[in-house]
N, C-alpha and C positions, 0 to 999 in steps of 0.2 A: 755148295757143300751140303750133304744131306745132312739128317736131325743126328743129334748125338746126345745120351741119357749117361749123365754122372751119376754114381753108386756113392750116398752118405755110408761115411765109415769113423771111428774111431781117431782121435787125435793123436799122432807121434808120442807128444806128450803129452804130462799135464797140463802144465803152464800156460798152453795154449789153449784150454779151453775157455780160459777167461779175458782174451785179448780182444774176443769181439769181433775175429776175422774168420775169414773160410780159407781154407788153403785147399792147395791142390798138387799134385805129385806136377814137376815139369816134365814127363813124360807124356802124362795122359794133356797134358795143355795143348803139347802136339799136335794133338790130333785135330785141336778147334784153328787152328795157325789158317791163316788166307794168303796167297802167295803173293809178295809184295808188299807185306804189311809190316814188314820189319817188326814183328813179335809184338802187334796191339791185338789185341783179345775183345770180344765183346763180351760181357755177362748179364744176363737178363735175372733179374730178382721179381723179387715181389714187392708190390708200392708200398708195405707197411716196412719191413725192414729193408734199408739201405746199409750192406756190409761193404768195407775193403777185400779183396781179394789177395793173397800174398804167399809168395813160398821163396826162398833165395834160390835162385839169385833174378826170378821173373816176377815183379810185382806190377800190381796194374789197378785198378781201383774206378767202379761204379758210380757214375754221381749225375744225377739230375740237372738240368740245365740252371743257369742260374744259383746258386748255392751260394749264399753268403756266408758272412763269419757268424758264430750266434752271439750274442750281446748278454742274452739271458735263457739260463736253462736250468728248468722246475724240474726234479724228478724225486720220485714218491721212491722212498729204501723200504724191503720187506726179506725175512731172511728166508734161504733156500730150505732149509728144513724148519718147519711151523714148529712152534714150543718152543725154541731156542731160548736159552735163559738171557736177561735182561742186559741189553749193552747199550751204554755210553760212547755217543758218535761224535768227533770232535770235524763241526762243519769246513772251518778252513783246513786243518790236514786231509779232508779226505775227499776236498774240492781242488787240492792241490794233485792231489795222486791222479785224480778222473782225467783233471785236465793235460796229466803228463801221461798217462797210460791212453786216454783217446784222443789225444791230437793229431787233427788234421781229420778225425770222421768223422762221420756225418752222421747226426744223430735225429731221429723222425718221431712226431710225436705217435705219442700207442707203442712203441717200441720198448722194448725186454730185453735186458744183459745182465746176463751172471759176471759175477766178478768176485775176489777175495780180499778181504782185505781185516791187516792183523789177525789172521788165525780163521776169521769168518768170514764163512759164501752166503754172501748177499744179491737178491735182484734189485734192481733200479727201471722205474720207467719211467718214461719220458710223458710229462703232464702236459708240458708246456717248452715253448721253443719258440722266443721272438732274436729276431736279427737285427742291426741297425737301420732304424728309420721305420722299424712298422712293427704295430702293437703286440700282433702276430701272427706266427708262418706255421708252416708242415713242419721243417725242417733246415737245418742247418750245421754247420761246419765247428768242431770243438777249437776253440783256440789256443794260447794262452791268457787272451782279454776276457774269457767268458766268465759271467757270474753266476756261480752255479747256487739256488734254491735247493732244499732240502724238504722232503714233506714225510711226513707217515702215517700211518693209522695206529689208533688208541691202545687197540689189541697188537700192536707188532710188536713191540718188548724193545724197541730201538729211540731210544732217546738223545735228539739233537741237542746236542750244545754248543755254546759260543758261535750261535748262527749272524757272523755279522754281514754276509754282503748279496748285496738284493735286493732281499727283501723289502727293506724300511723304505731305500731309495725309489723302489717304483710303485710305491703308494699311488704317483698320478699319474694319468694313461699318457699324458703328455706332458714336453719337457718346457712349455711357454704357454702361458694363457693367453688367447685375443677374449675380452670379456663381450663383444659386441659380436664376434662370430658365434658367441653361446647366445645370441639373445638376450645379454643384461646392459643396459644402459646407465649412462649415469651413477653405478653405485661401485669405482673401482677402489676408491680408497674405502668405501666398506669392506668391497673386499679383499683388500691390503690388510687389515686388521684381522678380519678371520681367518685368514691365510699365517699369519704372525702368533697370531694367538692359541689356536686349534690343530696347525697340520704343521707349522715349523719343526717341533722336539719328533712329528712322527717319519718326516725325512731323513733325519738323521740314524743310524744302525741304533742299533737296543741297546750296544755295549757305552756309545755315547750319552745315551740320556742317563744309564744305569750311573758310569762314571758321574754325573753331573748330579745325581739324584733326586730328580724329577719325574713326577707321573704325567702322560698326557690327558690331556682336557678331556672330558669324558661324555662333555653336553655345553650348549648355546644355544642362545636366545635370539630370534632375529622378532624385534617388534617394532613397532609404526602404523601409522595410517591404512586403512585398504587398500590393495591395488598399488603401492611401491613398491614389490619387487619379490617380498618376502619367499611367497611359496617358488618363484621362478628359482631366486638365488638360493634355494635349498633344493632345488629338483636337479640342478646344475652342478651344483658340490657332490653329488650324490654320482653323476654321470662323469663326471672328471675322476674319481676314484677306482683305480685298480679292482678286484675280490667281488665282493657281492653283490649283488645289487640291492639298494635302497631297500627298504621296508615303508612308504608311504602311509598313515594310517591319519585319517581321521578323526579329531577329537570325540566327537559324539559316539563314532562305530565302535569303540570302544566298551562303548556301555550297554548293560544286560538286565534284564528283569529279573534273573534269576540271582538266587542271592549265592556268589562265591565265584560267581560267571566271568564278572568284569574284571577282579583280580587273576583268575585265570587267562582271562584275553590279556591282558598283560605280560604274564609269565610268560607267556609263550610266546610273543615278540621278541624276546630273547632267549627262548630256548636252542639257536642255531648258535649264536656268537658262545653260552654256556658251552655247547659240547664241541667247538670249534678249539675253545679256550683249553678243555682237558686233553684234548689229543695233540693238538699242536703247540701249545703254550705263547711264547712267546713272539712264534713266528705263523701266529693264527691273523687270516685277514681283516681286514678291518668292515664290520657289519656298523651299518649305518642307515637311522632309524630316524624318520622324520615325523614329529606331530603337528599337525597341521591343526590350527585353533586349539595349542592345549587350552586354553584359559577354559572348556568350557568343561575339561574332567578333570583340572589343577586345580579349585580353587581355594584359596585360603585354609584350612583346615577348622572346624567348628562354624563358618561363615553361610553354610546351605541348614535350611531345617526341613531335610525332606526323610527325617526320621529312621532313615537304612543305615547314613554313613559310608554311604558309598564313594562317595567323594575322596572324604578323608583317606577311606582304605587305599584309592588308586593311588594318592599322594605318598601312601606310606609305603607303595609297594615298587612305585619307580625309584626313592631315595635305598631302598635296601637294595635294588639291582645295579644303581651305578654305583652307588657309594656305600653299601652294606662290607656285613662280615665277609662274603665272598661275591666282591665287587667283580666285575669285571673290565679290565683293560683293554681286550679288542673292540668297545660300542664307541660310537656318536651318537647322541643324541641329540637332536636337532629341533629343537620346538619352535614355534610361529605364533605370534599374537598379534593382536594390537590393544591388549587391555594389560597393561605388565603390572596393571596395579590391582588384577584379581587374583592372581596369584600366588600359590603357599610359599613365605619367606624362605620356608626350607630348603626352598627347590635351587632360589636364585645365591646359594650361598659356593665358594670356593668347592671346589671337588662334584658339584653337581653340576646346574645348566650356568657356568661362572663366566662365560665369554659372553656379555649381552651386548650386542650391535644393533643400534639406534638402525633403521630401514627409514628415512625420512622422504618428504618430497625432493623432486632431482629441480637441482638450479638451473639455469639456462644451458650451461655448456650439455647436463645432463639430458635435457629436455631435448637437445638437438637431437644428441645422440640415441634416446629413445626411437625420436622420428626418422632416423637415418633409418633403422631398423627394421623399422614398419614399412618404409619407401622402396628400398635396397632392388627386390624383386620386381616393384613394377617400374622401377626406374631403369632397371635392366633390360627390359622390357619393352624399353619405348612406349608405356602407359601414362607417364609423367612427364605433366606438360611443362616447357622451358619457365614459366613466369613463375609456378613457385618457387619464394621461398621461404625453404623450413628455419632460416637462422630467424629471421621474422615472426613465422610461427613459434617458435623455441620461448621469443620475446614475448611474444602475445598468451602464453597460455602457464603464468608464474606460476599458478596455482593446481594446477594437473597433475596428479597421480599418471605410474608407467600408463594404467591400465586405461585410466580418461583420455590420452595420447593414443593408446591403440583404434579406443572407440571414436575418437575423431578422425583417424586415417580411416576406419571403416564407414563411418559417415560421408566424409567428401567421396571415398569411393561410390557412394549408392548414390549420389548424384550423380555424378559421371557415366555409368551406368544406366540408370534410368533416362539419361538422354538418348539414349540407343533403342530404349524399348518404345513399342509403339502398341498405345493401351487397348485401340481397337482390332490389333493381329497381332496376338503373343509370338505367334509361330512363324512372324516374319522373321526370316534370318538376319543375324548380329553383323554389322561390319564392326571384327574384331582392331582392325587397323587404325579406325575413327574416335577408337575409347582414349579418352584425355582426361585427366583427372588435373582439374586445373586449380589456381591460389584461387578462386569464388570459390571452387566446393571445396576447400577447406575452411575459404571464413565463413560459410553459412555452417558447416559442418560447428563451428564454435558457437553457434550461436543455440545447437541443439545438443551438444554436450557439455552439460554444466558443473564444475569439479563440486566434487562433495567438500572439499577439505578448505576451509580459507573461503577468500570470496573471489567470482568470477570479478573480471575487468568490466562485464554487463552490470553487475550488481552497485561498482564503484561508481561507474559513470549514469545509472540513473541518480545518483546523488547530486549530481551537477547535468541538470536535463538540458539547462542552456548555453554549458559550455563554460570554458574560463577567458575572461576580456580583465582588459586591463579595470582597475578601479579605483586608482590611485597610489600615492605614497604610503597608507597606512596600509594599507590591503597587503601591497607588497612584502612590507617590512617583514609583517605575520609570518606571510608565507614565508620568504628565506628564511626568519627563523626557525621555522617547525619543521623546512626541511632540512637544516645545518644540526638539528635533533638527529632525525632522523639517522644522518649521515655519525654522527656522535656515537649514537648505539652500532653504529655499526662497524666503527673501528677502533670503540675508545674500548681499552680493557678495565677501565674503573664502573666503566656504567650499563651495566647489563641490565638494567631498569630505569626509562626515563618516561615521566608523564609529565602529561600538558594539557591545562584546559584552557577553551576557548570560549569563552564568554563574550556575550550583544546580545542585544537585542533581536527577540526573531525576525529571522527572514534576513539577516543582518551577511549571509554567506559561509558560517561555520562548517556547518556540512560539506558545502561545497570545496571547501577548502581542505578539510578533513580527508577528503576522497581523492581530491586531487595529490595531496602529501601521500595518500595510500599509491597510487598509483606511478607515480613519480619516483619512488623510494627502492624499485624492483624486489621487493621482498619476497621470499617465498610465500608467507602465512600474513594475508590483513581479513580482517574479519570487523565487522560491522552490529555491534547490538546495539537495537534499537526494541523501542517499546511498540513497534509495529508486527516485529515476526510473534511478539509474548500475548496477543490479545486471547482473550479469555484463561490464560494459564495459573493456577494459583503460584501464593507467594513462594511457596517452597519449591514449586519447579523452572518457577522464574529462576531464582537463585541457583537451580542446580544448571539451568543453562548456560548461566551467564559463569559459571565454575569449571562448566565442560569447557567453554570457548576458550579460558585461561589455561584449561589442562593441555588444548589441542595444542595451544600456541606452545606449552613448554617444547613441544615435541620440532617442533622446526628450530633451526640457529637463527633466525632473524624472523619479528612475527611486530604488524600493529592490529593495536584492538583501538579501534575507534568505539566509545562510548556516547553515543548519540542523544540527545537530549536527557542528559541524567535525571532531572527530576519527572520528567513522564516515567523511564526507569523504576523509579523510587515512589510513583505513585502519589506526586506531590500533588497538593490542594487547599488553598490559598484558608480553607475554611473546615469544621469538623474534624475528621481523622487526615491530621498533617501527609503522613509520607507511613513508609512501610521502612520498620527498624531493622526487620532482619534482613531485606537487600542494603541498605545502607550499612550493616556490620560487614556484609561479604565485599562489598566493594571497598569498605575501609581495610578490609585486611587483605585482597589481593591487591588493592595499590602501592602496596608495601609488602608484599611477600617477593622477596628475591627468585627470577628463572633459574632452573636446572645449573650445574656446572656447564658453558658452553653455549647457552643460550641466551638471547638479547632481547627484548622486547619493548619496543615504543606505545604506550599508552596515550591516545589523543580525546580527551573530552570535553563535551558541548554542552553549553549550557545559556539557559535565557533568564535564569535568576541565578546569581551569583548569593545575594545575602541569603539565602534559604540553604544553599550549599556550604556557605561560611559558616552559618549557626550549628550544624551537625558536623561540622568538622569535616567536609568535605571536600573541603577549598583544598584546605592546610596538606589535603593527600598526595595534592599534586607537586611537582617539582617546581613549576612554570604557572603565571597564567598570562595569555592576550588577551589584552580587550578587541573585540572586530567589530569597529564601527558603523554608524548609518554611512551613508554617502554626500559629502558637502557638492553643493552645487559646482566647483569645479570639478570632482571625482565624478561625478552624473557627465557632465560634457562630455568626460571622453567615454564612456559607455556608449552614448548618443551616437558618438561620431564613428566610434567602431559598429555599431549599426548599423548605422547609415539607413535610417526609416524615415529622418526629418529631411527639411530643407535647410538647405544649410542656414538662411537667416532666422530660422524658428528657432537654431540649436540654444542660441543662449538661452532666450525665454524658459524652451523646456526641459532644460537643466536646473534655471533658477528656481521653476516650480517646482524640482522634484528634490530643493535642499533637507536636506538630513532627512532622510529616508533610506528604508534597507534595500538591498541590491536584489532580493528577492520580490518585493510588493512593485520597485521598478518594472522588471519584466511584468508584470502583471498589467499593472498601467497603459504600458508599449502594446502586450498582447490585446487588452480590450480594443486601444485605438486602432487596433489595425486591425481590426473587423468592421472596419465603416462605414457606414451605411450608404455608402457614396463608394462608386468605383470599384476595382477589380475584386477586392477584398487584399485578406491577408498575402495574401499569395502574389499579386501584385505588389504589395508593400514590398514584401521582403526580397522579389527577382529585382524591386528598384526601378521599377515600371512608373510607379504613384510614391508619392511621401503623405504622411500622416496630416492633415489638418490641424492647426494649432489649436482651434477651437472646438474640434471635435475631442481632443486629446486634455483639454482641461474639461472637457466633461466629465471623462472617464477618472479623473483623476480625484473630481470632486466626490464623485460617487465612491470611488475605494476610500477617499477621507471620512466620506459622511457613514460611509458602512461598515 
């Protein structure tokens, strides 16, 4: 059939020119007729607008392959003659009308339709158009299920009311969270409570929260350690949300030389949500505004003496934008720290940053799940070799931040890796198929990333260099009780604070015992002061260390502080200036300062003079004390024998000579004698090649006695 040009003319009637269709005389349709086509028509349009085609009694209708029902449909209302005086649009009747006057078309975004409605011609375009199962499309099919959004501009003279359905509900771009397909691990009941606390009342339509009379949350606080998660789980929440995108800002960028600079960099962080807020009201999207390190342009007000007041101004000009005389309702505010205790009170109170979620270290189950994360890709991959595993790892690394968990996947990877390269031909090609990233390059990979927060299992275990062997009946006793402590704080609800000192004689095994209950205990947060890390530091920042270690521990739900030789601590001395007062007031009064709501904490300390502890009242601080014995000649036997360095008919002898002596100067004794000067040396000793000479072994013994 050759080409044929339709002549635009004039509508029948009125009515029709607001229906949204083209019509056509069925005469002139005629002419398009194909023989055998029982009266189906083609009509070719143009890709922005998608019309139905209709005249009685032949109608027939355009539609793009594929074409679903629309689920959700934005469109912007502006009136057909500009100046039109000021009207009151009521969203549900006139989302009602749309969807009975365009049911069954298909409506394309960029698309333009006059329409009347009550007395007034109005256009509408189409903003947005998503369909069931995808965020969004071209275009789509008007139902009766469709939710139709309403939007307009400041200058249109057209004010929405009673906007309830839509909107609120599709705050998030998705209808189920996977939190581990975002990249977060470990912190879901974190974010169970942000989700409960900050976006519940904004799912809900406007007229439900109005009903209920509640404002939503306008700001939160996510603070903790470095490296738990914080900036990920606010870069996240920001990408889950509908409307804007995030505003990212840095705390420092903030700040200006100029004087009125940095308050204006402020304002203007929220000058989009302001003019989103007058034109749209209550159906303005939601702008969401992340500071990352506020502590370091929040802090306290009067607390910086850097003579501008700059500070203070910043703090006074984010409380008048959320929560001023003309507050605004569409912001989040989303702050990051981990110092919550630099902070202006002002900030952390109801109506301002009121939602504050603890970001702590991630437990085991979290720690897997970190690692799954990090694996997932090269696991897919056939990069990961069968013999790790990460539940193991999960166990081995209590004390790891997300971020110390990333850096040891990317450590064992550079091993693995590096077995491929060859140092003397870079340019030798890679057999991509051979990379194995196996469980050695991850425990080496642990041994080169060391968590900042709490103490590594490296750090525990050089406390006990020779390991733990049996030592007897008192030995024992010790230990199950200080780990049935442990266990205490960790499910009793009376006791969110239990200390215990361990008092002997040096060398007697406290530490090692100490380290061992750390270890044993799976806590997140054990941490170790000793007067070894403090050397050269004065008294006042001894103290403020030994204040921080108490602060850090508030921050984890289960935390021990082993307190290692307290009177080195305290700077004792048998003679002249006793001890240092003012570490002894800070430890008197954090051995008795109650953890956080929610937090537990085990206190274990060591000590070689008890009466010097007693006299300052520092006995009486603790809850508990053991005494931890020398070693009686039968506890020495079985050390001997788990050794196994004598001959067996030596063993009595050289137990009897080593009665009542510490478990520590023991080893010492065993290590001389097995350097001697006779035979393979130590090394022979201990493969069980040679056993010690009894005689050479009271020499050595005499010597540690005489010296």
């Amino acid at each position: 059939m050759g080409s044929r040009s339709m002549i635009v003319v004039s509508t029948p009637g009125k009515d029709l020119v607001y229906s949204n269709l083209a019509y056509c005389s069925a005469s002139d349709l005629r002419q398009f007729a194909v023989a055998g086509s029982q009266s189906r028509f083609l009509a070719l349009v143009g890709d922005v607008f998608v019309l139905s085609l209709s005249y009685p009694p032949i109608h027939f209708a355009f539609s793009p392959p594929e074409i679903f029902d629309l689920a959700l449909l934005t469109l912007e209302l502006e009136f057909v003659k500009k100046g039109t005086k000021e009207e009151h649009v009521d969203a549900v009747l006139l989302a009602q009308q749309i969807r009975k006057r365009y049911s069954n078309q298909v409506m394309t975004t960029g698309q333009r339709v006059t329409f009347e409605y009550h007395g007034n011609n109005y256009i509408f375009t189409v903003n947005g158009a998503s369909v069931e199962g995808e965020d969004k499309s071209e275009r789509g099919m008007i139902t009766d299920d469709t939710y139709i959004v309403f939007e307009t501009q400041s200058s249109s003279g057209i004010k929405i009311a009673n906007q309830r359905e839509g909107a609120s509900s599709n705050i998030f771009k998705h209808k189920e969270f996977n939190l581990q397909s975002l990249g977060i691990g470990g912190l879901s009941a974190e974010f169970a409570d942000i989700f409960r606390r900050a976006f519940a009342s904004r799912v809900f339509p406007p007229h439900v929260t109005s009903k209920l009379g509640i404002k939503h949350v306008k700001g939160m606080l996510l603070y903790g350690p470095p490296g738990t998660g914080k900036t990920l789980m606010a870069r996240q929440i920001g990408k889950m949300l509908n409307g804007k995108d995030p505003k990212i800002v840095n705390g420092p960028e903030v700040l200006s030389k100029f004087v009125g600079e940095t308050e204006k960099n402020v304002r203007d962080l929220f000058a989009d949500a302001e003019q989103d807020q007058r034109s749209k009201g209550d159906q303005s999207e939601l702008h969401v505004i992340i500071f990352d390190e506020i502590d370091a342009i929040c802090k306290s007000r009067g607390s910086t003496r850097d003579g501008t007041g700059v500070h203070d101004s910043i703090v006074n000009q984010l409380l008048t934008k959320i929560d001023g005389v003309e507050s605004l309702n569409n912001v989040l505010l989303i702050g990051m720290t981990n110092r919550k205790d630099l902070l202006d009170e002002a900030l952390l109170r109801p109506g301002r940053l009121e939602v504050q979620v603890e970001i702590s270290l991630p437990d085991e189950n979290g720690r897997l799940q970190i690692l799954q994360i990090h694996t997932n890709k090269m696991k897919e991959s056939s990069f990961l070799a069968p013999d790790v595993n990460l539940q193991e790892l999960a166990a081995r690394t209590k004390n790891y931040s997300g971020a110390e968990l990333e850096g040891v996947v990317k450590s064992a990877v550079s091993y693995a890796l590096n077995r491929q390269l060859n140092l003397e031909d870079l340019t030798k090609p890679v057999d991509e198929d051979n990379i194995k990233v196996t469980m050695e390059d991850f425990l080496n990979a642990l041994h080169e990333i060391i968590p900042a927060f709490g103490a590594s299992t490296d750090d525990l275990e050089r406390c006990r260099l020779n390991g733990i062997v049996e030592c007897g009946g008192r030995h024992e006793h010790i230990f199950k009780r200080t780990m049935l402590l442990a266990e205490q704080v960790k499910v009793s609800r009376g006791s969110p604070l239990v200390t215990c000192l361990l008092e002997g004689p040096s060398g007697s095994g406290k530490t090692a015992m100490s380290a061992t209950v750390g270890i044993g205990s799976d806590f997140p947060y054990v941490k170790i002061v000793s007067a070894e890390t403090m050397i050269g530091l004065s008294e006042s920042t001894k103290c403020a260390q030994i204040v921080k270690v108490f602060e850090d521990a508030y921050r984890s739900p289960l935390s021990i502080i082993i307190l290692d030789d307290i009177e080195r601590l305290l700077e004792y001395v048998a003679i002249g200036p006793r001890f240092s007062n003012l570490i002894s007031q800070t430890l008197l009064v954090l051995l008795k300062r109650l953890p956080p709501k929610g937090k537990k904490i085990l206190v274990i300390g060591t000590t070689s003079e008890l009466n010097f502890l007693d006299s300052v009242g520092l006995q009486d601080a603790f809850s508990v004390t053991y005494n931890v014995p020398t070693l009686k000649t039968e506890d020495a036997k079985k050390v001997l024998e788990q050794l196994n360095v004598f001959a067996e008919e030596d063993i009595d002898s050289a137990a009897e000579a080593l009665n009542d002596m510490p478990i520590k100067k023991i080893y010492m004794v065993i290590e001389m004698a097995a350097q001697g000067e006779e035979g393979g040396g130590a090394e022979a000793i201990y493969s069980g090649k040679e056993k010690i000479k009894l005689m050479h072994f009271y020499d050595c013994l005499q010597d540690v006695i005489r010296y």
